[in-house]
C-alpha positions as a Python dict, from the first residue, in 0.01 Angstrom:
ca = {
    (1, 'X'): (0, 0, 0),
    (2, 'X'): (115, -337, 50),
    (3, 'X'): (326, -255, 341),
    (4, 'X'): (86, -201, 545),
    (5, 'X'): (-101, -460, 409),
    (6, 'X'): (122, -703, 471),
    (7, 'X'): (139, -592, 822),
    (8, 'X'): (-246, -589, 905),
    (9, 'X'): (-226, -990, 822),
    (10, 'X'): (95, -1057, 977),
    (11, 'X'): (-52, -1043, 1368),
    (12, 'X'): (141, -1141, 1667),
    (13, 'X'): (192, -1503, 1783),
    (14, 'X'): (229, -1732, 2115),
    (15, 'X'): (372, -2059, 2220),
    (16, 'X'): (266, -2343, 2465),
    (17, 'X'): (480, -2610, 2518),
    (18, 'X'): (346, -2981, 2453),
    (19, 'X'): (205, -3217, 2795),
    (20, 'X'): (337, -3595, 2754),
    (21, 'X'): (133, -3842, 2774),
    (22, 'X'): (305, -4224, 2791),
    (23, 'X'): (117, -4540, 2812),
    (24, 'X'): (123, -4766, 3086),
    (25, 'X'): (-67, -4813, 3371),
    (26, 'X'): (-31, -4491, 3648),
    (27, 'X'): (219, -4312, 3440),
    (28, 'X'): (28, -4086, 3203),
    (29, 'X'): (49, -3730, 3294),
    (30, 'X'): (-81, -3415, 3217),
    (31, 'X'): (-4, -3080, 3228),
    (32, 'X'): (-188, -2749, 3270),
    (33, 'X'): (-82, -2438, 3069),
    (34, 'X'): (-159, -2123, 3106),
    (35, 'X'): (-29, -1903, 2771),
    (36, 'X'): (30, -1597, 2725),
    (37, 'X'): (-239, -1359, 2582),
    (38, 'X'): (-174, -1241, 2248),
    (39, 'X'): (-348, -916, 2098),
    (40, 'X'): (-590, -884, 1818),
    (41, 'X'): (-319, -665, 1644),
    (42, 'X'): (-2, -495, 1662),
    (43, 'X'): (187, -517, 2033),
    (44, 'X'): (260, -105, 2125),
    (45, 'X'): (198, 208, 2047),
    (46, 'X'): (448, 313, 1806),
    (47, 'X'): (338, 5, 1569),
    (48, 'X'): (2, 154, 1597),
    (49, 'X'): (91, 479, 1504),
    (50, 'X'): (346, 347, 1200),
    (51, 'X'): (43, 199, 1076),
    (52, 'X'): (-203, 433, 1080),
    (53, 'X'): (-8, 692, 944),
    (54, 'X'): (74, 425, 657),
    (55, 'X'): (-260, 403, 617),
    (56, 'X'): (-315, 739, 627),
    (57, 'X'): (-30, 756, 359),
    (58, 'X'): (-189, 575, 84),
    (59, 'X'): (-515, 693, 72),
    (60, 'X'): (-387, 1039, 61),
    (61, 'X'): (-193, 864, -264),
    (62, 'X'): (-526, 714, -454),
    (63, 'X'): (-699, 1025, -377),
    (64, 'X'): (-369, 1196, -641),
    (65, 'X'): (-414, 934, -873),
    (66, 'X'): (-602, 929, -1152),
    (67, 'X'): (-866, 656, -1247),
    (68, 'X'): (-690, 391, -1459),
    (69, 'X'): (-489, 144, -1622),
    (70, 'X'): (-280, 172, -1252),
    (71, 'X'): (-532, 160, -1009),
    (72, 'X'): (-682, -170, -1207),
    (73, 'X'): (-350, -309, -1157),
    (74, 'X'): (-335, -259, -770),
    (75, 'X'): (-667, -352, -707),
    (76, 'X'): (-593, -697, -875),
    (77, 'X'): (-294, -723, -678),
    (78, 'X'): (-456, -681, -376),
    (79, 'X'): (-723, -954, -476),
    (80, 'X'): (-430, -1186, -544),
    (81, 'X'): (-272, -1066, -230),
    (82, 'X'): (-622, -1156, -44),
    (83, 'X'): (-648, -1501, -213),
    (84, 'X'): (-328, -1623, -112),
    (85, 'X'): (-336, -1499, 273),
    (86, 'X'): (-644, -1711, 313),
    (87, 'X'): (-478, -2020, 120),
    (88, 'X'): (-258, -2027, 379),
    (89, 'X'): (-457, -2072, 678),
    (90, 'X'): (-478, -2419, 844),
    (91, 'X'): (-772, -2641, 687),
    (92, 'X'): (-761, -2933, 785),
    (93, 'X'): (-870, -2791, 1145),
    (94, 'X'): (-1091, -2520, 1055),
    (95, 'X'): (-1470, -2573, 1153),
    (96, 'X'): (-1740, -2388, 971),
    (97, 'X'): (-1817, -2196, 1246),
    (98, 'X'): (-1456, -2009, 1279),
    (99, 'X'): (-1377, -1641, 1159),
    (100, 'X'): (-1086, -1657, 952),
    (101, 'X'): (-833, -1432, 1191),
    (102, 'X'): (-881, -1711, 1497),
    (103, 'X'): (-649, -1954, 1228),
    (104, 'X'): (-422, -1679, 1163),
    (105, 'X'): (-353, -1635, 1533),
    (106, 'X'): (-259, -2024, 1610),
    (107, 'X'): (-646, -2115, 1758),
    (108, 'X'): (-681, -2485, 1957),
    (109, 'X'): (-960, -2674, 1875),
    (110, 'X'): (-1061, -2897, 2218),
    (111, 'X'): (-1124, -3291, 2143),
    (112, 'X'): (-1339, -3289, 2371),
    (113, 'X'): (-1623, -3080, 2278),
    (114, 'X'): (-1503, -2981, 1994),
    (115, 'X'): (-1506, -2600, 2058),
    (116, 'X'): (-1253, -2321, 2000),
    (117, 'X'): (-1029, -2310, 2333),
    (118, 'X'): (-953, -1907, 2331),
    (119, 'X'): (-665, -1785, 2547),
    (120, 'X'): (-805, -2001, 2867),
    (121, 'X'): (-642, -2250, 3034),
    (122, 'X'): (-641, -2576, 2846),
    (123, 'X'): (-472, -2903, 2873),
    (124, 'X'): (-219, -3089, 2628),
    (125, 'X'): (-253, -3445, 2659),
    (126, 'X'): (-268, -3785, 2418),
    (127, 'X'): (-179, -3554, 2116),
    (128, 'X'): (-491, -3320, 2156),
    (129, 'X'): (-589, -3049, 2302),
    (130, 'X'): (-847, -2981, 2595),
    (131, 'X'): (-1078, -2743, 2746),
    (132, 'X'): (-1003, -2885, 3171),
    (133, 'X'): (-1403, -2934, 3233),
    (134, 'X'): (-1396, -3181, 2888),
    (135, 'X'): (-1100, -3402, 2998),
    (136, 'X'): (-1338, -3648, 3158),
    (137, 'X'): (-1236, -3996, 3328),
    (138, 'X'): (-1455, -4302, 3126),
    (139, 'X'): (-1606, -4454, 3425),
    (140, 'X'): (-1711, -4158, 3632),
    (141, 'X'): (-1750, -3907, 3354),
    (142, 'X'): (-1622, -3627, 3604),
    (143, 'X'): (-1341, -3375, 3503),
    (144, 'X'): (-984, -3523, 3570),
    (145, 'X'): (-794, -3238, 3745),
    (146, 'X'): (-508, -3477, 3925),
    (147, 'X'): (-162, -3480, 3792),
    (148, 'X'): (-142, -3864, 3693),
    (149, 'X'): (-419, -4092, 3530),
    (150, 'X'): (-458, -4447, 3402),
    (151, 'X'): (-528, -4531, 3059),
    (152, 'X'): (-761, -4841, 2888),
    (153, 'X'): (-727, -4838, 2537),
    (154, 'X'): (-818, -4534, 2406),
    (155, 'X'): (-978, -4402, 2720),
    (156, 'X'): (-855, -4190, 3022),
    (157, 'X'): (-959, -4258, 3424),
    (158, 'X'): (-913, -4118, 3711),
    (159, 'X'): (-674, -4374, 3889),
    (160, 'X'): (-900, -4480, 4149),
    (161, 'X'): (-1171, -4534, 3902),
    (162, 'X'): (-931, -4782, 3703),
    (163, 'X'): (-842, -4959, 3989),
    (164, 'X'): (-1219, -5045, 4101),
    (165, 'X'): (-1272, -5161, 3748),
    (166, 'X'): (-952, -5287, 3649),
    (167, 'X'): (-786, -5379, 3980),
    (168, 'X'): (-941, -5812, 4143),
    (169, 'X'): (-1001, -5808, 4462),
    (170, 'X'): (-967, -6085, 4700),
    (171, 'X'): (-1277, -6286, 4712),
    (172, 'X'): (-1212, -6346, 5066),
    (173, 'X'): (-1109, -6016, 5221),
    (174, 'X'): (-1261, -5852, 4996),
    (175, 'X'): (-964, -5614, 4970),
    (176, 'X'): (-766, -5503, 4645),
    (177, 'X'): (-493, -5771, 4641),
    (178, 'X'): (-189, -5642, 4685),
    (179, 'X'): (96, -5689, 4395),
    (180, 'X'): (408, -5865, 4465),
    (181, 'X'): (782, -5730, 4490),
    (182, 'X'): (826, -5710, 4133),
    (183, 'X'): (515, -5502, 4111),
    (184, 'X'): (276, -5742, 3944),
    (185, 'X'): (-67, -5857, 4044),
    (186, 'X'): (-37, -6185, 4201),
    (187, 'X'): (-350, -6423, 4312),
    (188, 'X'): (-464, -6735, 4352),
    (189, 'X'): (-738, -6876, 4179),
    (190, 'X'): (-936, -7233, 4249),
    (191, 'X'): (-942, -7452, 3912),
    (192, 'X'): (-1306, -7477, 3914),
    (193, 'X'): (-1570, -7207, 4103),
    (194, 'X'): (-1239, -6923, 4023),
    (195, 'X'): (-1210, -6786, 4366),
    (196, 'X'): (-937, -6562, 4353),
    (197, 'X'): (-743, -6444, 4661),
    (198, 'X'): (-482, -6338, 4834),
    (199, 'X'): (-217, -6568, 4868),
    (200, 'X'): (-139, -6537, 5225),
    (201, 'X'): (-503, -6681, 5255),
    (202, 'X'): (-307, -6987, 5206),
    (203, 'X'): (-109, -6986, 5515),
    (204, 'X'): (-341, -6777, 5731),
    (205, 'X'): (-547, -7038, 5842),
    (206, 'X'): (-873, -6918, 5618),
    (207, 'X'): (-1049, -7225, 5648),
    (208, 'X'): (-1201, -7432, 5362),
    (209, 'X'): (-1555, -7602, 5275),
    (210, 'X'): (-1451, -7950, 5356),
    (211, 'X'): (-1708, -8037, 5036),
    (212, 'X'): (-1637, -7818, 4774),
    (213, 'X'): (-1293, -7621, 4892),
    (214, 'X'): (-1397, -7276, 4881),
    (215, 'X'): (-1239, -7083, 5124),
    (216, 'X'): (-1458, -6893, 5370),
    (217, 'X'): (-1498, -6548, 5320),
    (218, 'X'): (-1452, -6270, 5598),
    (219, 'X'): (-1877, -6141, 5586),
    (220, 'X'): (-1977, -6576, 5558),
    (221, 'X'): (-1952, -6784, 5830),
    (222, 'X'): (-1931, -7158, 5718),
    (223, 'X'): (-2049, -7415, 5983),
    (224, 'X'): (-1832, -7595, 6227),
    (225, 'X'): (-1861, -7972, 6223),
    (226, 'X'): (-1728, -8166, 6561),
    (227, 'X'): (-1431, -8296, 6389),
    (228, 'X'): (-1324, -7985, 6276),
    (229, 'X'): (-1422, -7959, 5954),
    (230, 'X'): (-1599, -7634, 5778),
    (231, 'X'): (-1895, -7666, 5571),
    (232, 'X'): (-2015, -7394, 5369),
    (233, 'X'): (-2335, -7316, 5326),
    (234, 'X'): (-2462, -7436, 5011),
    (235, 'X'): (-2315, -7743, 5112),
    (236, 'X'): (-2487, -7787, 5412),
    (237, 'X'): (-2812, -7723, 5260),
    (238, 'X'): (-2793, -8100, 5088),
    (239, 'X'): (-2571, -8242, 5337),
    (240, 'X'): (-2593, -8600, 5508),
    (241, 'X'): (-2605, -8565, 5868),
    (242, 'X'): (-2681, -8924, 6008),
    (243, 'X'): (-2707, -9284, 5919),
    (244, 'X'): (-3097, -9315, 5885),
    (245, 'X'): (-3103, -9014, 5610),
    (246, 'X'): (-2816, -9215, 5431),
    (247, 'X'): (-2968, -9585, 5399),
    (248, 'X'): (-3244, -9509, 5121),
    (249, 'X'): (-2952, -9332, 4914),
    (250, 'X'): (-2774, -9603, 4960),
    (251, 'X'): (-3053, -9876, 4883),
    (252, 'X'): (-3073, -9649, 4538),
    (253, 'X'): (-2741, -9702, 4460),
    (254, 'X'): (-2776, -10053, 4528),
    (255, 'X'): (-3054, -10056, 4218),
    (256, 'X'): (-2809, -9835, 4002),
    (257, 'X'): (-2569, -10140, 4006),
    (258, 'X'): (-2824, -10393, 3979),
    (259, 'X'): (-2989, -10172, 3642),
    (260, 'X'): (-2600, -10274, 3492),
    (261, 'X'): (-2644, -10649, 3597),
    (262, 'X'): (-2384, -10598, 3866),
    (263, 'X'): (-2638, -10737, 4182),
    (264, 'X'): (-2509, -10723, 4488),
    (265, 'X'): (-2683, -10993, 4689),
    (266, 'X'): (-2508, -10953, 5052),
    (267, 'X'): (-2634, -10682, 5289),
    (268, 'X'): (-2358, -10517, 5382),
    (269, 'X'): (-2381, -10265, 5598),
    (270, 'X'): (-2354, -9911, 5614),
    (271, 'X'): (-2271, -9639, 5854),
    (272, 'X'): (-2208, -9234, 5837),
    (273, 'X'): (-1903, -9171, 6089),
    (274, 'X'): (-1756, -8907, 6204),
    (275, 'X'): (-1355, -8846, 6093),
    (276, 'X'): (-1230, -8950, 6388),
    (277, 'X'): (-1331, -9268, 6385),
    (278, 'X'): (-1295, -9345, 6000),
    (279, 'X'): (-912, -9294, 6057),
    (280, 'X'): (-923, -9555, 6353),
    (281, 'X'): (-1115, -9793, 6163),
    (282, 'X'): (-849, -9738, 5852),
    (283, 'X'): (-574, -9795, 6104),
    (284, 'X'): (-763, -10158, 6168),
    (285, 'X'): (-742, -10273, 5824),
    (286, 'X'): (-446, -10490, 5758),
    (287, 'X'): (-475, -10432, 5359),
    (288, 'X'): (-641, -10122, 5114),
    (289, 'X'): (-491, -9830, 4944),
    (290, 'X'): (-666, -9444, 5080),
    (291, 'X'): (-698, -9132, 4943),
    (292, 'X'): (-430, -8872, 5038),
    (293, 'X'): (-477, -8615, 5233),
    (294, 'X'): (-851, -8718, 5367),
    (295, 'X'): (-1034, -9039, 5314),
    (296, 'X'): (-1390, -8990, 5317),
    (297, 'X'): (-1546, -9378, 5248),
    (298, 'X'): (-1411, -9698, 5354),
    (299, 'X'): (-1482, -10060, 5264),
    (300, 'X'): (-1387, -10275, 5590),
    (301, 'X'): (-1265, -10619, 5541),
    (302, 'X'): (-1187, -10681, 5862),
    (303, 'X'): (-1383, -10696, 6216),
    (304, 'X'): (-1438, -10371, 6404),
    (305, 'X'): (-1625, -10223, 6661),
    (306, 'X'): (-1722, -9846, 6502),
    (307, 'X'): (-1842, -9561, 6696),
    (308, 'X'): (-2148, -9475, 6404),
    (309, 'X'): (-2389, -9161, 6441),
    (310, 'X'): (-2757, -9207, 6518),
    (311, 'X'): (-3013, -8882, 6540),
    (312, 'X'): (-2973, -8571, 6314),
    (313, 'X'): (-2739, -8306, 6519),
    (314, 'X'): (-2888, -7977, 6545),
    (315, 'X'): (-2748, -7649, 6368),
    (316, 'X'): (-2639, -7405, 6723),
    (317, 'X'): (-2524, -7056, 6572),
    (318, 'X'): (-2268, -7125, 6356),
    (319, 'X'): (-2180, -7506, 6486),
    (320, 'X'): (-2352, -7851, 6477),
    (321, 'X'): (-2409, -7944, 6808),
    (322, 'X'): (-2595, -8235, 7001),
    (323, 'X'): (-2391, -8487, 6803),
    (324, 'X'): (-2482, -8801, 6891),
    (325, 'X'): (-2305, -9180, 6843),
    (326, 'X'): (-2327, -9498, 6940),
    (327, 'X'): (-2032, -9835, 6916),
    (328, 'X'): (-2157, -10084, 6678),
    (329, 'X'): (-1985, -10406, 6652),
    (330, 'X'): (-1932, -10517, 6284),
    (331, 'X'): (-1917, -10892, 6261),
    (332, 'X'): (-1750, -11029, 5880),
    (333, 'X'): (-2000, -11258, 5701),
    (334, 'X'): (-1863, -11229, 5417),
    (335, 'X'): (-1561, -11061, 5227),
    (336, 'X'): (-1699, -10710, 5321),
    (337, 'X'): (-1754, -10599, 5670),
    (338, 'X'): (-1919, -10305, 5669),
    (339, 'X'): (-1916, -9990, 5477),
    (340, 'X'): (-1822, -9671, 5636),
    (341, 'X'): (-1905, -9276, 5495),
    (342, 'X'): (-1759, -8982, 5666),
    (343, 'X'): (-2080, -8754, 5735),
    (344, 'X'): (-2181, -8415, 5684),
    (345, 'X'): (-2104, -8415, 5319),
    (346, 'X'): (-2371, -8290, 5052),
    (347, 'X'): (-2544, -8592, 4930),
    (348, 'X'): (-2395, -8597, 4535),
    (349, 'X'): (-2095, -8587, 4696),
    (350, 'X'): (-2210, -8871, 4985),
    (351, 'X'): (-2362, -9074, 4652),
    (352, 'X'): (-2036, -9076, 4480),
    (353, 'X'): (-1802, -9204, 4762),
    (354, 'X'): (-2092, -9473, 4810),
    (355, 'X'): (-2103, -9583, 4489),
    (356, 'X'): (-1718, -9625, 4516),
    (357, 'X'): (-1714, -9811, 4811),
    (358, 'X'): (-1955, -10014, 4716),
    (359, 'X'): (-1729, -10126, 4380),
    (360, 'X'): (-1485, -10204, 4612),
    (361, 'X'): (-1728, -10420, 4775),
    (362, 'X'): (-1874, -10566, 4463),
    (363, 'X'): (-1518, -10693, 4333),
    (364, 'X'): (-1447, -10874, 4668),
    (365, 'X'): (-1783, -11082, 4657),
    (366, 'X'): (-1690, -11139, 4267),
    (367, 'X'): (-1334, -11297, 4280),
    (368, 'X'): (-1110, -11042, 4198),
    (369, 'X'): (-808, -11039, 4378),
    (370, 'X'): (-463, -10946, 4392),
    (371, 'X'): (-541, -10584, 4211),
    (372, 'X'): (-291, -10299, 4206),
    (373, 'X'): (-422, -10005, 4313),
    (374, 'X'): (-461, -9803, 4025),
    (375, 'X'): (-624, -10082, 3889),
    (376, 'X'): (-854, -10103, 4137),
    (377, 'X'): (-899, -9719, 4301),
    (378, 'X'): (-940, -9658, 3896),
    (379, 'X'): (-1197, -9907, 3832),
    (380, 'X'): (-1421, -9788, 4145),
    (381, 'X'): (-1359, -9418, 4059),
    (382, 'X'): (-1514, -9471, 3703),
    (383, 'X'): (-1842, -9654, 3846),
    (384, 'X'): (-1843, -9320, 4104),
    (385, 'X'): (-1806, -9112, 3835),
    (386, 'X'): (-2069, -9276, 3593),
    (387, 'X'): (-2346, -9254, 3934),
    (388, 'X'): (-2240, -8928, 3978),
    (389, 'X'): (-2297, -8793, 3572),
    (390, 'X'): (-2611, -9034, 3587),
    (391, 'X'): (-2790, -8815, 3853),
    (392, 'X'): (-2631, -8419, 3736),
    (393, 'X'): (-2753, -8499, 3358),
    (394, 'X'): (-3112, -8653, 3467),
    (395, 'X'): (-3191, -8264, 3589),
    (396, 'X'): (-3359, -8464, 3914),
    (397, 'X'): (-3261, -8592, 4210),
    (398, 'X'): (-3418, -8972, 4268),
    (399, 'X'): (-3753, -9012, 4463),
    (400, 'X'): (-3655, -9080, 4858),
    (401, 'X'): (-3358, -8903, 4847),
    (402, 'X'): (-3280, -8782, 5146),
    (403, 'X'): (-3070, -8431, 5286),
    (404, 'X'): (-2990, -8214, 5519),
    (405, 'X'): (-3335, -8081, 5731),
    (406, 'X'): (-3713, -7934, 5695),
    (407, 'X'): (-3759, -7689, 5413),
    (408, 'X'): (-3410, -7550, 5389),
    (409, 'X'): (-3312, -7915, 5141),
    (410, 'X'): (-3627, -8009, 5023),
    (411, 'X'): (-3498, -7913, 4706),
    (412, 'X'): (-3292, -8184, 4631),
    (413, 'X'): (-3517, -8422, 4824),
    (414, 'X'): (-3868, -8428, 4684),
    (415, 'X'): (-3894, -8574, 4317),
    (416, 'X'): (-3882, -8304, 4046),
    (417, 'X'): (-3564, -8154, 4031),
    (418, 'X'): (-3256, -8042, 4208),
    (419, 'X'): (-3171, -7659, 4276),
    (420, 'X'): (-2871, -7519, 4055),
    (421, 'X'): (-2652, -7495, 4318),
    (422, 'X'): (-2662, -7878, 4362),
    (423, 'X'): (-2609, -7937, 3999),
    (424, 'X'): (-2315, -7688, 3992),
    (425, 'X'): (-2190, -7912, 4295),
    (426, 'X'): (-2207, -8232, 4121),
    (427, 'X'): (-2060, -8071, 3798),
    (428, 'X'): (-1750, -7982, 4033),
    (429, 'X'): (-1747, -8367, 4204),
    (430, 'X'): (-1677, -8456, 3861),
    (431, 'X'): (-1449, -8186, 3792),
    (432, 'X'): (-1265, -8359, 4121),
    (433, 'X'): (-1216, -8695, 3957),
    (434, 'X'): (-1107, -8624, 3627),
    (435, 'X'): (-868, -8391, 3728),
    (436, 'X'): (-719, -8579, 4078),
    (437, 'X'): (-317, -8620, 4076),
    (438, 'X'): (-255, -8929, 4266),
    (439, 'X'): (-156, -9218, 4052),
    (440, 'X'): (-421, -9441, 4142),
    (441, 'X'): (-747, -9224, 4188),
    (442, 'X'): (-652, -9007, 3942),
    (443, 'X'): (-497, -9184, 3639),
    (444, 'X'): (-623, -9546, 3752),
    (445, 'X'): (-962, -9313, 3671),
    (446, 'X'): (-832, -9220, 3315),
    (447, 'X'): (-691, -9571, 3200),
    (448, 'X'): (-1018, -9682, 3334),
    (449, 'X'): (-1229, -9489, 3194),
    (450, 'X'): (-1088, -9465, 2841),
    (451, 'X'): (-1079, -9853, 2848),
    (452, 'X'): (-1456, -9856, 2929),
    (453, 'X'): (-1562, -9593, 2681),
    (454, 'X'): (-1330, -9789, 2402),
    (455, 'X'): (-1485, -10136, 2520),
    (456, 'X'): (-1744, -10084, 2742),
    (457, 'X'): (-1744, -10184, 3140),
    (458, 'X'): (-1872, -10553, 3085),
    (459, 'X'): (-1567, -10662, 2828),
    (460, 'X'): (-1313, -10397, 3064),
    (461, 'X'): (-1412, -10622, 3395),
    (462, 'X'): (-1356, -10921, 3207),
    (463, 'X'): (-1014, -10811, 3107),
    (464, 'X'): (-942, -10715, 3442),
    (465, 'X'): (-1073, -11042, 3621),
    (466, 'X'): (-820, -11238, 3330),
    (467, 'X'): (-526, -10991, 3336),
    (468, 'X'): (-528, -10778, 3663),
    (469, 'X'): (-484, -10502, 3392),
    (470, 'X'): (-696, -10265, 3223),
    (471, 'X'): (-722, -10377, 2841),
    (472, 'X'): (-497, -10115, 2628),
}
């Protein structure tokens, strides 16, 4: 009896070997398996036979018997027997749902949907099992049927799908950017707005906003200035195109250092210039220290004829055109000439270089002399930078202002407000003089700047006018 017993619970078994599955980025694999079919019970014919005719066998046996002491003590064997066969079947994978025999053949239970895989194909993968239609990528949510996917954490993608999420593309070609020879991802990123491109983008001759540096991306076309210079759009849409829109930004300036008892009482004039001829008038001056690589203001000292422009140019496709100048001769009254601003320039950015020259200015009519330049470069980029945090914290731009043309920058010009753009502009003009490298605009701003905060600018210009030095 329990030969044949034991035999109707033995079964047959089958094998499938294990798919690997390492981490890392493009190197998981996974492997399809097709197993073998097992049967329900005993693999030929003369098994089936031997069996039956066991069976056969020991009924013909209890039928001989007689009712007992005997038979009691089979039938509790067989219980026992019974009891233990199904203590040995897997638990810990066994859903409520299962027949007992589909654990004493081996069964897979799929991860996925949580199912009974059968003799089907299936895949091994990330120590589970899988029916293929439930081994789904995370982003897309369709099967994965290629040999190699990505991983993130604890979920599988398709390796295109982890490289459109996963992968940065170049913000101006817009293309994935392409790793280095080692392999890695490698990019370049600007300190403040986080543009990140390619870094032959660097030596390719992308061009840059003159104002706020961003390079120009292949579907934007930035706007040609005569000199040469790119302007990007949002830049353009609060730029400073001629002299006229400049003077009643400049008279407000003016006022800002008169509000701080720092009066200017000359006139001194001003002028918006185009770059070449800022360079020749910086070529004129016999003394002053300028900002590496491009000087955008100057504070003349000395007598020049200057080629200024008159009359707003007009925008033509994707250039200014109809630029239009005029030679003015600057005659010295005084220990300032003139003032000169490069033009084109959003107006934060035209107010901030104004309010610099015109420190430069203001220390010549008061006496100071014989400053180093860090003293000096420093002491004029911390009244810039005070302007220039005056007007991005007030949340509005100054009644009069004036900008680029017609309704396009009326929202930096009319009294209530400037657009966010504008305000993210002047937060990155800040940015740009903290942060500068040079020894004299850059830390001649810090030393400054910490001596006025510890002091206060009337007792740090005092210093200075004593010492020559900032006070420590």
């Amino acid at each position: 009896m329990m030969k044949w017993l034991g035999k109707l619970f033995k079964g047959s078994t089958h094998k499938s070997s294990e798919g690997r599955c390492p981490e890392g980025f493009g190197g998981d694999d996974h492997i399809w398996h097709l197993p073998q079919s097992p049967m329900d019970g005993p693999s030929s014919k003369e098994e089936t036979e031997e069996l039956d005719h066991a069976i056969a066998l020991s009924l013909s046996e209890d039928l001989t018997k007689p009712n007992g002491s005997n038979a009691q003590d089979e039938d509790e064997e067989l219980a026992r027997a019974l009891q233990a066969s199904i203590e040995m079947a897997p638990k810990q994978n066994l859903p409520s749902h299962s027949p007992l025999h589909s654990h004493l053949r081996g069964c897979r239970i799929c991860a996925g949907c949580n199912h009974e895989i059968g003799y089907g194909r299936f895949l091994s993968c990330m120590g589970a099992v899988w029916h293929p239609h439930c081994f789904r990528c995370h982003a897309c949510h369709q099967a994965i049927s290629e040999r190699e996917f990505s991983m993130s954490g604890n979920n599988p993608y398709h390796k295109a799908c982890y490289k459109e999420l996963h992968h940065p593309k170049c913000d101006v070609c817009h293309q994935f950017i392409p790793t280095n020879r080692a392999g890695l991802i490698e990019y370049r990123a600007h300190p403040f707005w986080q543009q990140r491109y390619c870094p032959t983008h660097e030596h390719d001759d992308t061009p840059r906003c003159c104002s706020c540096e961003r390079m120009e991306p292949r579907d934007v076309q930035y706007i040609s200035l005569e000199d040469g210079r790119k302007l990007c759009l949002e830049c353009l849409d609060s730029s400073v195109m001629e002299t006229g829109e400049c003077q009643s930004l400049y008279h407000e300036i003016r006022d800002y250092y008169e509000g701080m008892n720092m009066r200017i009482d000359q006139q001194i004039p001003m002028l918006l210039v185009e770059r070449q001829a800022l360079n020749e008038a910086m070529e004129g001056e016999k003394d002053g220290h300028h900002h590496m690589p491009e000087t955008r203001g100057l504070c003349l000292s000395e007598e020049q004829t200057v080629s200024s422009i008159f009359g707003r140019p007009r925008i033509g496709g994707n250039r200014v055109i109809n630029m239009r100048t005029e030679p003015q001769k600057l005659t010295r009254r005084c220990e300032v000439t003139a003032i000169l601003i490069l033009y084109g320039l959003p107006r934060l950015l035209t107010g901030s270089i104004l309010a610099h020259e015109l420190m430069h200015g203001w220390l010549r009519l008061n006496g100071f002399r014989g400053l180093s330049p860090e003293v000096e470069e420093g002491i004029c980029q911390v009244l810039s930078h005070m302007w220039l945090e005056s007007e991005v914290t007030s949340g509005s731009s100054s009644e009069g202002a004036s900008t680029s043309s017609g309704a396009s920058s009326s929202s930096s010009s009319k009294k209530g407000g400037k657009s966010q753009m504008e305000k993210k502009l002047g937060d990155f003009f800040l940015h740009q003089i903290a942060n500068d490298s040079s020894p004299a605009y850059g830390e001649g701003f810090r030393r400054g700047n910490a001596a006025m905060v510890q002091y206060g600018l009337r007792r740090t210009l005092d210093h200075i006018r004593l010492t020559g030095f900032f006070p420590l």
